[in-house]
PQR file of N, CA, C, O and H, with PARSE charges and radii, in Angstrom:
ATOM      1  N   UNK A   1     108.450  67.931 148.251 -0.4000 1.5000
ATOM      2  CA  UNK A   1     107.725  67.464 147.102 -0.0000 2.0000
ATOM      3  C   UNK A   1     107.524  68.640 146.143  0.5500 1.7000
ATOM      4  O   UNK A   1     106.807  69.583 146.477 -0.5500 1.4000
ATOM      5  N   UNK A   2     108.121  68.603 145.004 -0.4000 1.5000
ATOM      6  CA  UNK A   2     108.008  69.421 143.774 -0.0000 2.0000
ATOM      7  C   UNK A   2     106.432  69.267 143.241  0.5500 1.7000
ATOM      8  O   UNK A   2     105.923  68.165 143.035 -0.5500 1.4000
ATOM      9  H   UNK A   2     108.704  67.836 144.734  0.4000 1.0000
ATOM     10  N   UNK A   3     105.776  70.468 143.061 -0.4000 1.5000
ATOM     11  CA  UNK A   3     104.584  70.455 142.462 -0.0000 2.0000
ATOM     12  C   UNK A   3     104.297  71.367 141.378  0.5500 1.7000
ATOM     13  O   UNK A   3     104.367  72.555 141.693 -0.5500 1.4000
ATOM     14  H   UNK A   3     106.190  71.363 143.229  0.4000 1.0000
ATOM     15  N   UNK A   4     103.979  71.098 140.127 -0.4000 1.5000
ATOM     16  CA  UNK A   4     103.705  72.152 138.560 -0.0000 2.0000
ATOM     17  C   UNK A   4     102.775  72.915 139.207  0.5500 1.7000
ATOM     18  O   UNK A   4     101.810  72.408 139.777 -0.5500 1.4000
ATOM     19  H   UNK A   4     103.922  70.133 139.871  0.4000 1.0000
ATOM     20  N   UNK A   5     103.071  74.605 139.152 -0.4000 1.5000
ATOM     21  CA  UNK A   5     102.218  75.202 139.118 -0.0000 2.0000
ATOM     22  C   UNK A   5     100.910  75.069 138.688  0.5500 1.7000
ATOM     23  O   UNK A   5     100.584  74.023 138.126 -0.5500 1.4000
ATOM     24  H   UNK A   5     103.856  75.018 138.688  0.4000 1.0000
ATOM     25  N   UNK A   6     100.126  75.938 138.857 -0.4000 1.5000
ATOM     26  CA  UNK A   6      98.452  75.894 138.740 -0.0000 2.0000
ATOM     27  C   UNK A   6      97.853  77.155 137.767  0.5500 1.7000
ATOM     28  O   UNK A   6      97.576  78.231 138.297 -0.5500 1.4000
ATOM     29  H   UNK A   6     100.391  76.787 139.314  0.4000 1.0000
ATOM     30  N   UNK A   7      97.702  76.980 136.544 -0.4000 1.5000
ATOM     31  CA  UNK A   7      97.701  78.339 135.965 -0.0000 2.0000
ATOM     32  C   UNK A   7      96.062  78.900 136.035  0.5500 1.7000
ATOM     33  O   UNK A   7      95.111  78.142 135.843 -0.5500 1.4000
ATOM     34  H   UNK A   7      97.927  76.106 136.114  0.4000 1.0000
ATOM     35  N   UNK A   8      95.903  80.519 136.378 -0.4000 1.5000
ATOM     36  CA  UNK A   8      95.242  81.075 136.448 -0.0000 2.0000
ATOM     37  C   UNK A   8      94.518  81.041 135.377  0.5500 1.7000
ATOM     38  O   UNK A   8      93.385  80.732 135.745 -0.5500 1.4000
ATOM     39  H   UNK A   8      96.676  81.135 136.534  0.4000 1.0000
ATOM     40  N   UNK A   9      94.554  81.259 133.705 -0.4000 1.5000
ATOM     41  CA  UNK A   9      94.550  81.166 132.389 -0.0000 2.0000
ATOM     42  C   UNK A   9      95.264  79.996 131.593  0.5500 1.7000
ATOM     43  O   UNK A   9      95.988  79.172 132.153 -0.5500 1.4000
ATOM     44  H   UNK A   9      95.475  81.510 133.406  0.4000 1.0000
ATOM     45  N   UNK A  10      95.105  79.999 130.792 -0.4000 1.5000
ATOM     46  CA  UNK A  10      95.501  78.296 130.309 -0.0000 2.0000
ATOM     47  C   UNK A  10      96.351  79.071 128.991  0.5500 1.7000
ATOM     48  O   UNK A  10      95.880  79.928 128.243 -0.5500 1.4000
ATOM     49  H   UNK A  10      94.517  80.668 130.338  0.4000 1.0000
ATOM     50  N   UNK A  11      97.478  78.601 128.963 -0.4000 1.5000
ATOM     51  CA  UNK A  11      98.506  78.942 127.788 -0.0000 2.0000
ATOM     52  C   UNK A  11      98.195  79.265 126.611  0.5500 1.7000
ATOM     53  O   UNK A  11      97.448  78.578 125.914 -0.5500 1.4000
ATOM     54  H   UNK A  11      97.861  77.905 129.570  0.4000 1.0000
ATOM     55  N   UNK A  12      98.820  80.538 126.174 -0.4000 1.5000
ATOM     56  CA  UNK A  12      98.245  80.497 124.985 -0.0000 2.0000
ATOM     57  C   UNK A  12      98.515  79.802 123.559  0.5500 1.7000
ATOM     58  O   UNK A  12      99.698  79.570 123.309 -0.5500 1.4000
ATOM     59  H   UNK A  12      99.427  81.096 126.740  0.4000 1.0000
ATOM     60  N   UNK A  13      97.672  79.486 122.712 -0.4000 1.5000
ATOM     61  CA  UNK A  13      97.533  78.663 121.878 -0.0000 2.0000
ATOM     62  C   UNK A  13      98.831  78.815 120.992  0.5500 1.7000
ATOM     63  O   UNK A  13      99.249  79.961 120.829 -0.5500 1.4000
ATOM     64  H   UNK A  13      96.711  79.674 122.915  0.4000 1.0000
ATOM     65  N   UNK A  14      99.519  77.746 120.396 -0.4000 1.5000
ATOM     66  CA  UNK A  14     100.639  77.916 119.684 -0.0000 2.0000
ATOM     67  C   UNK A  14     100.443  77.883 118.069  0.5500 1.7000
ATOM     68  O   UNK A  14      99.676  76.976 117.744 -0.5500 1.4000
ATOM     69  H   UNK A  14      99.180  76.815 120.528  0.4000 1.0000
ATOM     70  N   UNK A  15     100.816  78.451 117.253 -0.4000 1.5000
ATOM     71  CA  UNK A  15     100.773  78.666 115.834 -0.0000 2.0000
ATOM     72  C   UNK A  15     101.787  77.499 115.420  0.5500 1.7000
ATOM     73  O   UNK A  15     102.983  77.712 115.216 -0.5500 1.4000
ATOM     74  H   UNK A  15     101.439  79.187 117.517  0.4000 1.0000
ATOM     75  N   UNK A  16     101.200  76.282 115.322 -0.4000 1.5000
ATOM     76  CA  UNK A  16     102.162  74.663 114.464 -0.0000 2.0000
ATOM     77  C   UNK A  16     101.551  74.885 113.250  0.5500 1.7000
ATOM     78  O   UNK A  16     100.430  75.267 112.913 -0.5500 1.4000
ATOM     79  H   UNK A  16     100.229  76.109 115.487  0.4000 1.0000
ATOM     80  N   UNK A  17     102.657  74.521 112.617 -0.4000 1.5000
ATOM     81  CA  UNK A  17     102.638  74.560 110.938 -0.0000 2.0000
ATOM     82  C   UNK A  17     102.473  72.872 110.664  0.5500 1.7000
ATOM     83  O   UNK A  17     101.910  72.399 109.677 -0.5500 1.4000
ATOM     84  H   UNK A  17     103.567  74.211 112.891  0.4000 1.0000
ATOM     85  N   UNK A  18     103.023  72.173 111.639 -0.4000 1.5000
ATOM     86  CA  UNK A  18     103.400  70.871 111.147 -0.0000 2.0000
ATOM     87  C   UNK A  18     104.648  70.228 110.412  0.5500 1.7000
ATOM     88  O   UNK A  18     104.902  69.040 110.214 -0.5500 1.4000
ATOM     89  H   UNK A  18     103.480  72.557 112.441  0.4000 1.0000
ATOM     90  N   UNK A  19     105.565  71.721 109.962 -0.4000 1.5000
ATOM     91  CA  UNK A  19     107.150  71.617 109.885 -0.0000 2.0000
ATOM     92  C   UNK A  19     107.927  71.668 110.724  0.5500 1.7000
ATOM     93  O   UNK A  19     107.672  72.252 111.777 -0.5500 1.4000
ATOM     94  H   UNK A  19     105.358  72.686 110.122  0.4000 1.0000
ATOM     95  N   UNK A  20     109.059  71.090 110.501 -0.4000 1.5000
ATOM     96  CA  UNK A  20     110.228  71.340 111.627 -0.0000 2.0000
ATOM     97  C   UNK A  20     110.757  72.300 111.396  0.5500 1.7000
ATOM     98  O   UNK A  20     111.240  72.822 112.400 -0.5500 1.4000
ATOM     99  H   UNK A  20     109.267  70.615 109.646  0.4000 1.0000
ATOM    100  N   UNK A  21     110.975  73.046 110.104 -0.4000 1.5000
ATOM    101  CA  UNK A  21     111.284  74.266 110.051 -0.0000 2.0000
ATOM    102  C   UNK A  21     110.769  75.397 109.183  0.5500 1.7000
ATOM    103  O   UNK A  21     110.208  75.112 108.125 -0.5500 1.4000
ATOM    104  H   UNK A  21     110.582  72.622 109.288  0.4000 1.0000
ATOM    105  N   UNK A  22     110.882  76.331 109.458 -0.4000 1.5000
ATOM    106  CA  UNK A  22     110.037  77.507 109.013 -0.0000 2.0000
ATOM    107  C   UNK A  22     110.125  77.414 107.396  0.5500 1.7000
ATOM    108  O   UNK A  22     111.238  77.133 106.951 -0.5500 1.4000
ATOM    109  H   UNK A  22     111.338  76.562 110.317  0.4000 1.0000
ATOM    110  N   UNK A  23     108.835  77.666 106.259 -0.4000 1.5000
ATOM    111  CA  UNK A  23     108.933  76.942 105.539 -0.0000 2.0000
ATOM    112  C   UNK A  23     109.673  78.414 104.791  0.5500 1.7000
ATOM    113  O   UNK A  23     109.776  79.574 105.190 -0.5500 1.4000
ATOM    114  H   UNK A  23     107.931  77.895 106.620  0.4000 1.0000
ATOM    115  N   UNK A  24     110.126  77.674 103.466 -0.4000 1.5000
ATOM    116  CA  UNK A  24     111.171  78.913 102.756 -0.0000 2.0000
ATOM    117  C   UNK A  24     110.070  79.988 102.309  0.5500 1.7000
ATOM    118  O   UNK A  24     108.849  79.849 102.240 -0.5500 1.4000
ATOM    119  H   UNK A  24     110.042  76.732 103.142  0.4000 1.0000
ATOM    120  N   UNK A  25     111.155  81.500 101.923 -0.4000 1.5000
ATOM    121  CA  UNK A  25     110.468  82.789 101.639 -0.0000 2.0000
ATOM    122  C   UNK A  25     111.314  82.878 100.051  0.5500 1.7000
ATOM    123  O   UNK A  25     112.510  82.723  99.802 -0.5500 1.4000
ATOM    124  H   UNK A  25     112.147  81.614 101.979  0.4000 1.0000
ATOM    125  N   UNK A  26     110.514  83.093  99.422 -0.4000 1.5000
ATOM    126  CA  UNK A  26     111.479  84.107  98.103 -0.0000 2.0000
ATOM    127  C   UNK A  26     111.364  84.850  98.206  0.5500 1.7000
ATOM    128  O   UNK A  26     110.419  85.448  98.720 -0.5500 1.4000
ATOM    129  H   UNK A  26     109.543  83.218  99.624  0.4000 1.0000
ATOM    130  N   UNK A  27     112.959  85.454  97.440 -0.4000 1.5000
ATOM    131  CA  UNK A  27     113.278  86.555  97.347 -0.0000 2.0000
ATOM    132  C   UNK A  27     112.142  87.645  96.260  0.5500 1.7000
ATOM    133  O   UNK A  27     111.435  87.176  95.368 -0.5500 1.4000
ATOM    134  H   UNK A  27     113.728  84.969  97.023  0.4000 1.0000
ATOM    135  N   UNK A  28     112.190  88.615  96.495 -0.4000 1.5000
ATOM    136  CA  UNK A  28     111.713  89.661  95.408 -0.0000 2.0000
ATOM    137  C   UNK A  28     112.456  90.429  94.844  0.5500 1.7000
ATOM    138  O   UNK A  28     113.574  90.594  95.330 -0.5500 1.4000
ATOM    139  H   UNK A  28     112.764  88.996  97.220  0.4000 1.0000
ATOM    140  N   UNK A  29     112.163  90.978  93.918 -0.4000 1.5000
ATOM    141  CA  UNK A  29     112.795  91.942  93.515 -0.0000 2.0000
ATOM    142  C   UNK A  29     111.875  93.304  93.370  0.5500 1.7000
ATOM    143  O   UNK A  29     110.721  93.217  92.952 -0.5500 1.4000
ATOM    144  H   UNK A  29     111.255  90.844  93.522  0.4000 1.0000
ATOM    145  N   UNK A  30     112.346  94.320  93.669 -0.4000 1.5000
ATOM    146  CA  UNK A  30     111.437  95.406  94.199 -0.0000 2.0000
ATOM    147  C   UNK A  30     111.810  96.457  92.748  0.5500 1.7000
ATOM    148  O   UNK A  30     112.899  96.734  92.245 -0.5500 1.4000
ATOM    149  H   UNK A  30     113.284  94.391  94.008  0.4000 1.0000
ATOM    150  N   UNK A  31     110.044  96.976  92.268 -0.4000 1.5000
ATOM    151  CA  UNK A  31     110.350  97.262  91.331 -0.0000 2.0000
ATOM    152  C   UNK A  31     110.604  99.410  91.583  0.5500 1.7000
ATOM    153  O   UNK A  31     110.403 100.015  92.636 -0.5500 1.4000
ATOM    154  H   UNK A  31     109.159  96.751  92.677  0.4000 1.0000
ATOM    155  N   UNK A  32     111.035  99.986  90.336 -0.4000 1.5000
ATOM    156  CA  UNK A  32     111.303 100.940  90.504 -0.0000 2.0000
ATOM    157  C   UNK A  32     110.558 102.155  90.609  0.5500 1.7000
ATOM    158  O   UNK A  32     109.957 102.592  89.627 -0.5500 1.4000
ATOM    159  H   UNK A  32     111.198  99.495  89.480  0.4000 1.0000
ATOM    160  N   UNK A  33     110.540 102.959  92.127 -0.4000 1.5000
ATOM    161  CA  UNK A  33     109.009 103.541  91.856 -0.0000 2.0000
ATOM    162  C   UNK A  33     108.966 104.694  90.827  0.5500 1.7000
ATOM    163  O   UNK A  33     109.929 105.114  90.184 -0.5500 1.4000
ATOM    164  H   UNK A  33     111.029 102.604  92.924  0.4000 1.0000
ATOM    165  N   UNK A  34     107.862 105.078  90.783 -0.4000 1.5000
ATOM    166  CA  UNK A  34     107.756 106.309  89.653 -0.0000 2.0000
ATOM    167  C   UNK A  34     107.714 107.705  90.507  0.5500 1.7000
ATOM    168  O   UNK A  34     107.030 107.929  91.505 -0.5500 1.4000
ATOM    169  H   UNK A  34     107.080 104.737  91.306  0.4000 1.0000
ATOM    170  N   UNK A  35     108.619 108.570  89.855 -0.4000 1.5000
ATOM    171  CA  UNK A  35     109.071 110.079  90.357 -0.0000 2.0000
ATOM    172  C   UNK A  35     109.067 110.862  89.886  0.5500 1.7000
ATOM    173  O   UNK A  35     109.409 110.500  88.760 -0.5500 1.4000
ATOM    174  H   UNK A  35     109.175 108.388  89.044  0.4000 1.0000
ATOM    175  N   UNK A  36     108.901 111.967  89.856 -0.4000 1.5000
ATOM    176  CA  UNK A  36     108.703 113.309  89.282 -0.0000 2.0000
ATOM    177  C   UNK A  36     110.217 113.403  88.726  0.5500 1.7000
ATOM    178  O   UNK A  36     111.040 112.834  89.444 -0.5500 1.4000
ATOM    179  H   UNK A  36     108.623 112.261  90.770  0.4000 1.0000
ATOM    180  N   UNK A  37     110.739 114.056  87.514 -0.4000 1.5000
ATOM    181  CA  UNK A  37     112.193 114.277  87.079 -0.0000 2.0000
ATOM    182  C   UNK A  37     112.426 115.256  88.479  0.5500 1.7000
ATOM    183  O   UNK A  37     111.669 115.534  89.409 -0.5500 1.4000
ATOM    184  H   UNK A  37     110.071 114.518  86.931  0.4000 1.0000
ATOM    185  N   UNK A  38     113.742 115.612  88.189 -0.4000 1.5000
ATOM    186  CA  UNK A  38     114.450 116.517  88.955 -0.0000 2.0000
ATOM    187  C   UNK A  38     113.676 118.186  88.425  0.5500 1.7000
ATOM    188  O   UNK A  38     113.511 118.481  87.241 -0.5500 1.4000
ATOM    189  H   UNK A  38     114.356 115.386  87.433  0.4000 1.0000
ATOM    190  N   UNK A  39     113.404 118.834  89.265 -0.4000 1.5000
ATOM    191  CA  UNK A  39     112.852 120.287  88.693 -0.0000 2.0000
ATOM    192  C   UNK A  39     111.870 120.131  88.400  0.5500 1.7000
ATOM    193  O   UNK A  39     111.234 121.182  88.325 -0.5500 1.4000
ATOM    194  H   UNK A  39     113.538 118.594  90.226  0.4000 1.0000
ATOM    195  N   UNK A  40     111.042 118.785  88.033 -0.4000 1.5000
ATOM    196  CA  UNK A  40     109.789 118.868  87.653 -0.0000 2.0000
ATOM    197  C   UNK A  40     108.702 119.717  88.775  0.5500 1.7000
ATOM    198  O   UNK A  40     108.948 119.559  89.970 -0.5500 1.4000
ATOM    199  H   UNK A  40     111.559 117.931  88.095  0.4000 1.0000
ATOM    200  N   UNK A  41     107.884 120.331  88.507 -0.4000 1.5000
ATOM    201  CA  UNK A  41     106.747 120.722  89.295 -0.0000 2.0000
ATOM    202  C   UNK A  41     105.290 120.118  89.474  0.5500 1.7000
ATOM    203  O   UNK A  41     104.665 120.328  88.435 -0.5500 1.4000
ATOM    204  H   UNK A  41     107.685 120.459  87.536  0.4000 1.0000
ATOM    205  N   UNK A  42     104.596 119.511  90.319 -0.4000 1.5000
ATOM    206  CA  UNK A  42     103.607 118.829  90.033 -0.0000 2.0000
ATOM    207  C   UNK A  42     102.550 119.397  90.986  0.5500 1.7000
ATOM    208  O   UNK A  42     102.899 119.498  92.162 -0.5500 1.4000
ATOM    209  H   UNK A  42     105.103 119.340  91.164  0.4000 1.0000
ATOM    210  N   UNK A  43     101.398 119.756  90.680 -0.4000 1.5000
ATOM    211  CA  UNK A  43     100.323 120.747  91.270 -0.0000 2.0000
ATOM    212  C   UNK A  43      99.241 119.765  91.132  0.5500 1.7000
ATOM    213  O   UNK A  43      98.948 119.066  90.162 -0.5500 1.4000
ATOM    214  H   UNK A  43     101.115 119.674  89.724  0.4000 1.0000
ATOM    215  N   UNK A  44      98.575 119.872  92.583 -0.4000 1.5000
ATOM    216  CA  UNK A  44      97.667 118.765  92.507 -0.0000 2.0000
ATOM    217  C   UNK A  44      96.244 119.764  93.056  0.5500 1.7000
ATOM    218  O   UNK A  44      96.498 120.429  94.060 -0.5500 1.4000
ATOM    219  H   UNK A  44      98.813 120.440  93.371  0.4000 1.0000
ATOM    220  N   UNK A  45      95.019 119.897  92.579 -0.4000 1.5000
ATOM    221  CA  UNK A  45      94.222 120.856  92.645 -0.0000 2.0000
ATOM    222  C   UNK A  45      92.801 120.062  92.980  0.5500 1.7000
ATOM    223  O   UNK A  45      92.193 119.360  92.173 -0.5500 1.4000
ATOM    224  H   UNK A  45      94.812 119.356  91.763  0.4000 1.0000
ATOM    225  N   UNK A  46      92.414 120.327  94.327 -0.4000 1.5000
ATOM    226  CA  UNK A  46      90.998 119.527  94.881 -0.0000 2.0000
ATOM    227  C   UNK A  46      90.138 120.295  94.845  0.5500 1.7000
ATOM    228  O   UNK A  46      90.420 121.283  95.524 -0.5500 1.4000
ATOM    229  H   UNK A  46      92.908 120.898  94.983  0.4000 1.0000
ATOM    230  N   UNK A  47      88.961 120.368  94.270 -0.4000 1.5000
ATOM    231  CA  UNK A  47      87.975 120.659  94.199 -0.0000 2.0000
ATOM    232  C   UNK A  47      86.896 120.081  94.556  0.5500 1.7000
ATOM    233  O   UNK A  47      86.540 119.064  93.962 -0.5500 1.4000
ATOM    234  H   UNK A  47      88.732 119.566  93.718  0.4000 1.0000
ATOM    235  N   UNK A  48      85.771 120.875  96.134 -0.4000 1.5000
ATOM    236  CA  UNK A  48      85.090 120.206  96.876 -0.0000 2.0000
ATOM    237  C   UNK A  48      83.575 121.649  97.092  0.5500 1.7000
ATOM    238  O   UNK A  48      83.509 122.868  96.932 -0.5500 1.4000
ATOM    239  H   UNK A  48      86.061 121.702  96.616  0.4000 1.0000
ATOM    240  N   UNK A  49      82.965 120.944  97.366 -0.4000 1.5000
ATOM    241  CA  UNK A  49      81.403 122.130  98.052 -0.0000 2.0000
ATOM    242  C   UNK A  49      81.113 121.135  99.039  0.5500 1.7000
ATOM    243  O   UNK A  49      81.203 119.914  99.163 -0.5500 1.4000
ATOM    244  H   UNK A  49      83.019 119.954  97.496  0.4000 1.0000
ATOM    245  N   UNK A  50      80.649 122.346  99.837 -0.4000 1.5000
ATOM    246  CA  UNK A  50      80.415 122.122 101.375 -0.0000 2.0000
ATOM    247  C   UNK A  50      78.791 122.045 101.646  0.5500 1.7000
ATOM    248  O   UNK A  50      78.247 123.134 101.458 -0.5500 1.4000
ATOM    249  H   UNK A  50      80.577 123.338  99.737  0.4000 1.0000
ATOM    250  N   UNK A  51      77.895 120.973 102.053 -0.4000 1.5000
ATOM    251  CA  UNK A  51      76.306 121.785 101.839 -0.0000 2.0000
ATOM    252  C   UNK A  51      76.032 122.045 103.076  0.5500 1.7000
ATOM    253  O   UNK A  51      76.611 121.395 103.946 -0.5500 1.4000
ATOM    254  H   UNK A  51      78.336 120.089 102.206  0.4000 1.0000
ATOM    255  N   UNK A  52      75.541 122.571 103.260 -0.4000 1.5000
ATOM    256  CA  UNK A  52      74.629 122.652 104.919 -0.0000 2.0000
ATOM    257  C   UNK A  52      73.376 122.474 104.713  0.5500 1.7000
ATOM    258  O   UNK A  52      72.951 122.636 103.569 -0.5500 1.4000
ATOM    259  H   UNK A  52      75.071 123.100 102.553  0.4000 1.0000
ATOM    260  N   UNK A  53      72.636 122.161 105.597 -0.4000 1.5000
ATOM    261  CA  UNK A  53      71.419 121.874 105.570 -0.0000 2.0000
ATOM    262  C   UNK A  53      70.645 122.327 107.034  0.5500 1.7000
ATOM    263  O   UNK A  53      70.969 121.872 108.131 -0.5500 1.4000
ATOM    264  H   UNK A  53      72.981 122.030 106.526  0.4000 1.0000
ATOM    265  N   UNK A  54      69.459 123.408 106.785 -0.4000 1.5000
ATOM    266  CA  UNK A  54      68.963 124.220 107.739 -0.0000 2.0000
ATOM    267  C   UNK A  54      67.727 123.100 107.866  0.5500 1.7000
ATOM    268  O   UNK A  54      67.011 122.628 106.983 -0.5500 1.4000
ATOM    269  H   UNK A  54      69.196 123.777 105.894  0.4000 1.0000
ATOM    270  N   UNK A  55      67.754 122.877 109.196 -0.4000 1.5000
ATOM    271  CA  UNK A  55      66.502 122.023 109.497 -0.0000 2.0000
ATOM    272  C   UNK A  55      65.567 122.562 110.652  0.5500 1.7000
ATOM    273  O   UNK A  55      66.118 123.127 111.596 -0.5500 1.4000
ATOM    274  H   UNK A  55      68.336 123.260 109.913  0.4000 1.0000
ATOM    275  N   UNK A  56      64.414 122.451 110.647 -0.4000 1.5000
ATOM    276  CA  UNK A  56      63.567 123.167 112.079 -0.0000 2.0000
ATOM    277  C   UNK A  56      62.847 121.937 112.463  0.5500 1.7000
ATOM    278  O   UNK A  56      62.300 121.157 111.683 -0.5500 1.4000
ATOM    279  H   UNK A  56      63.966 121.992 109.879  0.4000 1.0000
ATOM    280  N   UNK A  57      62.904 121.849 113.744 -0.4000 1.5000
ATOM    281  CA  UNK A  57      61.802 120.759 114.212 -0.0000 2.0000
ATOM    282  C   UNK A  57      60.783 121.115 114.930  0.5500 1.7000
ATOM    283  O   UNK A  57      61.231 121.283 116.064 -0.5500 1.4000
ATOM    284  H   UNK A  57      63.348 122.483 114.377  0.4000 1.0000
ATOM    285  N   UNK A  58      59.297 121.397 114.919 -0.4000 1.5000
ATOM    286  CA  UNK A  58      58.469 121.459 115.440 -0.0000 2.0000
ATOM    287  C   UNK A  58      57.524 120.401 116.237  0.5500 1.7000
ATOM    288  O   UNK A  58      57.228 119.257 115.892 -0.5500 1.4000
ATOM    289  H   UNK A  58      58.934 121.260 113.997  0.4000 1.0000
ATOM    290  N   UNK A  59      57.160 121.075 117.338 -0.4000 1.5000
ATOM    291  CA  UNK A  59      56.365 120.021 117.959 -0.0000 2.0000
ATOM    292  C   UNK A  59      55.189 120.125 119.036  0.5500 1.7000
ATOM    293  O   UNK A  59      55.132 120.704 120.121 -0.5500 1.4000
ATOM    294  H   UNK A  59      57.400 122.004 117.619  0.4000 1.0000
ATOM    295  N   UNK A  60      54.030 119.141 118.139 -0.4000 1.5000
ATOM    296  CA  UNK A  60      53.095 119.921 118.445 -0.0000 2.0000
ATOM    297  C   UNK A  60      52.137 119.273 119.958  0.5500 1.7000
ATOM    298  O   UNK A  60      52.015 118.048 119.937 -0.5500 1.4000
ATOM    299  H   UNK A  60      54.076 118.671 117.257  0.4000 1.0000
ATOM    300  N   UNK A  61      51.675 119.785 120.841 -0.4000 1.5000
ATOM    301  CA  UNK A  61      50.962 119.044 121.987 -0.0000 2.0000
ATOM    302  C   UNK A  61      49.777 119.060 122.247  0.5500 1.7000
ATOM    303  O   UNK A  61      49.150 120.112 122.118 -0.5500 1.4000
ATOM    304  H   UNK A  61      51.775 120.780 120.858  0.4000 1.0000
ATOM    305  N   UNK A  62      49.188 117.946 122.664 -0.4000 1.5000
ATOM    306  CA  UNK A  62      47.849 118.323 122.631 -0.0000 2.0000
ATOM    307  C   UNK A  62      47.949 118.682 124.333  0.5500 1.7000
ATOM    308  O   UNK A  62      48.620 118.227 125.259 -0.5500 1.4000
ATOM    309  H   UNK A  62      49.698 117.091 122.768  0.4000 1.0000
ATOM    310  N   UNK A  63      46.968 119.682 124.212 -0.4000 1.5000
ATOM    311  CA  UNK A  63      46.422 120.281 125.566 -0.0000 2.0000
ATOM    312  C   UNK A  63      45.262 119.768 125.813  0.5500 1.7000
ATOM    313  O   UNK A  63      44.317 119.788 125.023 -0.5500 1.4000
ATOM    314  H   UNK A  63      46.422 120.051 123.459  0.4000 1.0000
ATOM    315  N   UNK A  64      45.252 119.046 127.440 -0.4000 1.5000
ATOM    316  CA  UNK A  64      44.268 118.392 128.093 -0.0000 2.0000
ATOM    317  C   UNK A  64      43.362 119.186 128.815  0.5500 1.7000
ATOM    318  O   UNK A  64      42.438 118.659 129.435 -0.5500 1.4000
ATOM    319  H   UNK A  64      46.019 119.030 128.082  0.4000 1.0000
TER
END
């Protein structure tokens, strides 16, 4: 006697569109990126400050 397995976890859920076939993609056309000319030089300059911050914690007890 043939018997369907018994699943540990239950299948995972399927992604239906409700088409029979995958629905169409258009095409693009990919536009042209922007580049430095040939020889060009391009210098890119970050300017940042760093703060620190000195903190003290005191703490005070009362004596019984």
């Amino acid at each position: 006697m043939n018997v369907a397995p018994e699943f540990e976890q239950p299948p995972p859920l399927e992604n239906v569109t409700g088409l029979l076939e995958p629905p169409p993609v258009a095409a693009t056309v990919n536009c042209v990126l922007k580049t430095a000319l040939a020889g060009a030089c391009v210098v890119t300059v970050i300017a940042w400050a760093a703060f620190v911050a000195v903190t003290d914690s005191v703490t005070w007890v009362a004596a019984l």
